[in-house]
N, C-alpha and C positions, 0 to 999 in steps of 0.2 A: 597781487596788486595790479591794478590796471591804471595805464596811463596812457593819457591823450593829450597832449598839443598842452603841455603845462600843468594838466590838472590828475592827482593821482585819488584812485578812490579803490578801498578793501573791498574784500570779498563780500558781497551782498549791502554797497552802497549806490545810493542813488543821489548824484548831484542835479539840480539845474545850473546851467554857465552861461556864459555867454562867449562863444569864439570869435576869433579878431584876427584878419586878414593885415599882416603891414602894408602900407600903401604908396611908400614911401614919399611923405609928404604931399600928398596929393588929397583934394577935399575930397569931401562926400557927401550925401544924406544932403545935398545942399539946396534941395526943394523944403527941405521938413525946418520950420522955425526953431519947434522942441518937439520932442516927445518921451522925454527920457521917464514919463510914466510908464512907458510901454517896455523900453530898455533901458535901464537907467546908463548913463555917460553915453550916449547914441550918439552924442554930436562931439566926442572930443576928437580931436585930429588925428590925422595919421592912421587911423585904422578903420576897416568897415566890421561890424558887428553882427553874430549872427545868434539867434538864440537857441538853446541846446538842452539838450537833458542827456546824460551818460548814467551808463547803466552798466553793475560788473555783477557780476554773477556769482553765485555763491558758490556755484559748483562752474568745472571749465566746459568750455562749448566753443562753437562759435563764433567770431564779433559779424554783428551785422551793422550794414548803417543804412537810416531811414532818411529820407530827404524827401523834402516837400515844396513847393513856391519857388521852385526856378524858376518860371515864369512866373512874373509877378500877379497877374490876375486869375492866379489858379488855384481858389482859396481851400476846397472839399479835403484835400491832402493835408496842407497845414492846420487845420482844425483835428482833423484825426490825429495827427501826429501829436498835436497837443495834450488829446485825451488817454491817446496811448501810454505817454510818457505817463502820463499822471497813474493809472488805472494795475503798471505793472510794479509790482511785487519784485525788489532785487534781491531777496533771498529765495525766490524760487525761480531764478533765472540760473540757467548753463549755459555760460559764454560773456561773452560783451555785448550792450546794445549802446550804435550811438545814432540817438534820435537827432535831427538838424529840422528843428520847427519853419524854420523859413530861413531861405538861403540867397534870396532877392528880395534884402530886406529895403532896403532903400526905393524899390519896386511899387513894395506893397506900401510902404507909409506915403510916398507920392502918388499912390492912387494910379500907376502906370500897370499897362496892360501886358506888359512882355519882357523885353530885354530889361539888363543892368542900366537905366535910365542915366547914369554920368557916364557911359563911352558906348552905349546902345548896343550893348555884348550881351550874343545870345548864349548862355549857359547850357542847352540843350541841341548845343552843333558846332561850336568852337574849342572844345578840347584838343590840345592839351591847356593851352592859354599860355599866359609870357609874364614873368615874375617882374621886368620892367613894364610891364602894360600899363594900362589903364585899370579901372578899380574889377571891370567884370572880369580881363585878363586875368589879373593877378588873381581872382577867387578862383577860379579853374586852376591855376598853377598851383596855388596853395592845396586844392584836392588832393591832386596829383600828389607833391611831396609828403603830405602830411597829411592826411585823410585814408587814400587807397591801399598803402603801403598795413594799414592798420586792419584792414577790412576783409571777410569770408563768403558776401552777398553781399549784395546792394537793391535795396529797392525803393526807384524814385517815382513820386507818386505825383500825377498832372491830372489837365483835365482840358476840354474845348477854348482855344482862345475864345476871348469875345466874339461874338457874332461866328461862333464855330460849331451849332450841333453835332454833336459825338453819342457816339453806341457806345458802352462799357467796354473796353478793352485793354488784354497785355499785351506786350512786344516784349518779345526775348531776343537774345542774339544766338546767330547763326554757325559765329566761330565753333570749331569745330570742339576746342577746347572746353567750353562752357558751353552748348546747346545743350547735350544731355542733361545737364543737373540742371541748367535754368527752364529747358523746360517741363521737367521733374517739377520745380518748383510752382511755373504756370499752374499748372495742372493741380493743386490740391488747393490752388485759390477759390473764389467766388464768383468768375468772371466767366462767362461762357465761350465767348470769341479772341484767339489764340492765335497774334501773326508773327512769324516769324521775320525779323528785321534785318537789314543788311547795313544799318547805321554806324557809323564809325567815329562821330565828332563829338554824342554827346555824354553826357557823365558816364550813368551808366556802359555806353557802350562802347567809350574807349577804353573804359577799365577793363573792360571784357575781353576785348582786341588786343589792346594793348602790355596788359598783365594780366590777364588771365582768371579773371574774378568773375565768378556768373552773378547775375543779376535779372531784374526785371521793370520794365516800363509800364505803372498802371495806369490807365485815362478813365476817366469818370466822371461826369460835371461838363458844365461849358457854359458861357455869357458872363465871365466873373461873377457868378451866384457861388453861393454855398448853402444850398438846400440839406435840409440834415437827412435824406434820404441819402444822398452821395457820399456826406460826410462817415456816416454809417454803411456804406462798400467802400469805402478806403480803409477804415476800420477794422473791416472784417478781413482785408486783406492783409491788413497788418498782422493779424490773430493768428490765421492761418499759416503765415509764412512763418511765421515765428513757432509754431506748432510741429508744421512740415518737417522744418531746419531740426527742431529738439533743442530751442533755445528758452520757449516758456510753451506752457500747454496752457489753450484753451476749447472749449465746447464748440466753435461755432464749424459749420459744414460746408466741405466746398461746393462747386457747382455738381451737379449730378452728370453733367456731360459737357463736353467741349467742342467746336470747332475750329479748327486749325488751317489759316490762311499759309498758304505757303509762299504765293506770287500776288504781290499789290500790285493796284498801281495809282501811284500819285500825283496828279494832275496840275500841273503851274498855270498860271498863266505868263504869255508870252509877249502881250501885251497890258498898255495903256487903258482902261476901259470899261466900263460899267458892266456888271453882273447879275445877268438872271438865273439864278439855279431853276431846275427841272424837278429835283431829287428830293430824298426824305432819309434820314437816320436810318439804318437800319433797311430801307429799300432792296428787294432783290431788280438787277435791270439783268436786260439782256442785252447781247450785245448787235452796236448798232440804236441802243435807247439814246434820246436825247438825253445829256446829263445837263446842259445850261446853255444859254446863248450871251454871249460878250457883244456890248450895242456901243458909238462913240454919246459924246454928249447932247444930241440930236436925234437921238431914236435910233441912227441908221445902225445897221445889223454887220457886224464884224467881223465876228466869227463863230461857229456854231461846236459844242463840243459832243461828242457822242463816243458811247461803251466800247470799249475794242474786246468786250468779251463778257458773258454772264457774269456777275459778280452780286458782291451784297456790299454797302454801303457803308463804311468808315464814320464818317464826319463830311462836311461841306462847307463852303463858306457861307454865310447868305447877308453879307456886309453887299453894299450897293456897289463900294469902288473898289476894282482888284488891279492892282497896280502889278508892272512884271516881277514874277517872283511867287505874288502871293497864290497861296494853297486855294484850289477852286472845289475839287472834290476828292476825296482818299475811296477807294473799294479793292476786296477780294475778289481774287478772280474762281469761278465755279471749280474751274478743272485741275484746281491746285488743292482745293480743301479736302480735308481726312477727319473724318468722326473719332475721336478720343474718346 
């Protein structure tokens, strides 16, 4: 018998649910009029609602859990995980699987590009969160209690914010505890570029830190699109891990080789100021390349950014305003990577 968070299901059943954060009396969803087509009771009070599929396994294994639409404009993951749910078989599953179709729901229905839109909580760097919080708090808390404690792997699937081109990539964590098996896992996925992470706030990776759970970070997509080219490599990453682990077996193949970033580096911006990038997806620079020049609203030229070392190119912004904070360029650096 497997049980999750209220709901118990036998050996080789497969529910869809829907889970529910208490919020203590606190609204939500309070941009959406209705939409209880989509989830039914979405707007009753007091709780935020997430939609799910659980999975028990016929035989024991593993539990994993799959999450998708943390950020709310990062659709490729949550379509896959949709189809996944759907496509697997629970009597030829070993373990648990508990799929989370979208976890920024109220994100996605108001059409918002990122944060938990009622306390603008980012889910992907705010772990652990605060059971008294606000609604994004309390869903990180709730993980925490009642999610992670449950869990053998984790694998949360994103993709480029808006106006964010991105390369295909995983990010594992670094912890010493889980490196090996997470990036064991990397490795038999579909993804060719491999960066090892030193993040510590968000889902995955404070599970990983924090209790000792490997996991993995898949990026795929970017511009809130869901091209079913992307849709189909989340998919296959799904397949694969689940493969990997010996939780369900499928045909599909991982990449035929890898490379493995050891040293990033992530670029902010420090100012106020409009953004020109230089760069390309995927681009090798060298270092000393122009990566973008930051202008005020006048043309005049502010500050100039350039490579502090060969790398290949992450993601970029190429949104015209970059306020201080926001992500300007991500790359590996040359002298860190390792052929896998």
């Amino acid at each position: 018998m497997f049980e999750f968070c209220g709901f118990r299901l036998s050996p080789g059943e497969k529910k869809q649910v829907v889970l529910t954060v208490p919020l203590g009396g606190q609204e939500t969803f309070s941009k959406v009029v209705s939409a209880d087509e989509a989830i039914p009771g979405l707007n009753e009070p007091d709780s935020y609602k997430m939609p799910a599929t659980l999975i028990a396994g016929a035989k024991e294994g593993k539990t994993v859990l799959i999450t998708a639409s943390i950020h709310a404009g990062e659709f490729p993951g949550f379509a896959a995980a949709i189809r996944a749910a759907s496509e697997i078989d629970p009597k030829e599953v070993c373990g648990n699987i508990i799929i989370i179709h979208c976890v920024n729901t109220s994100g996605v229905i108001s059409n918002h590009s990122r944060e938990v839109p009622e306390d603008m909580y980012n889910l992907n760097g705010s772990y652990p969160g605060d059971e008294n919080g606000g609604p994004g708090a309390r869903i990180a808390a709730w993980f925490v209690k009642n999610v992670f404690p449950m869990t053998d792997f984790i694998l949360d699937m994103h993709s480029g914010g808006k106006s964010e081109p991105l390369h295909p990539i995983i990010f594992f964590p670094t912890c010493p505890e889980v490196r090996e098996e997470s990036l064991a896992a990397a490795k038999a996925l579909n993804t060719e570029w491999l960066v090892e992470s030193r993040a510590t706030t968000g889902e995955y990776s404070w599970a990983a830190n924090n209790l000792g759970i490997p996991g993995l970070l898949v990026e795929r997509g970017y511009d809130d699109c869901c091209y079913p080219v992307w849709t189909e490599g989340h998919l296959a990453s799904i397949r694969l891990l689940l493969k990997h682990l010996g939780v369900y077996d499928y045909e599909n193949s991982p990449a035929e080789h890898h490379l493995l970033f050891k040293e990033s580096v992530y670029l902010e911006s420090e100012i106020d100021a409009l953004w020109y990038p230089a760069v390309k997806v995927g681009q090798k620079v060298k270092k000393g390349d122009l990566l973008g020049i930051q202008e005020d609203f006048f043309g005049n030229e502010l500050k100039r950014h350039h490579a502090v070392g060969d790398g290949s190119v992450y993601y970029y912004t190429r949104g015209l305003y970059s306020p201080v904070g926001c992500s300007l360029v991500a790359y590996g650096l040359e002298d860190s990577t390792e052929e896998l």
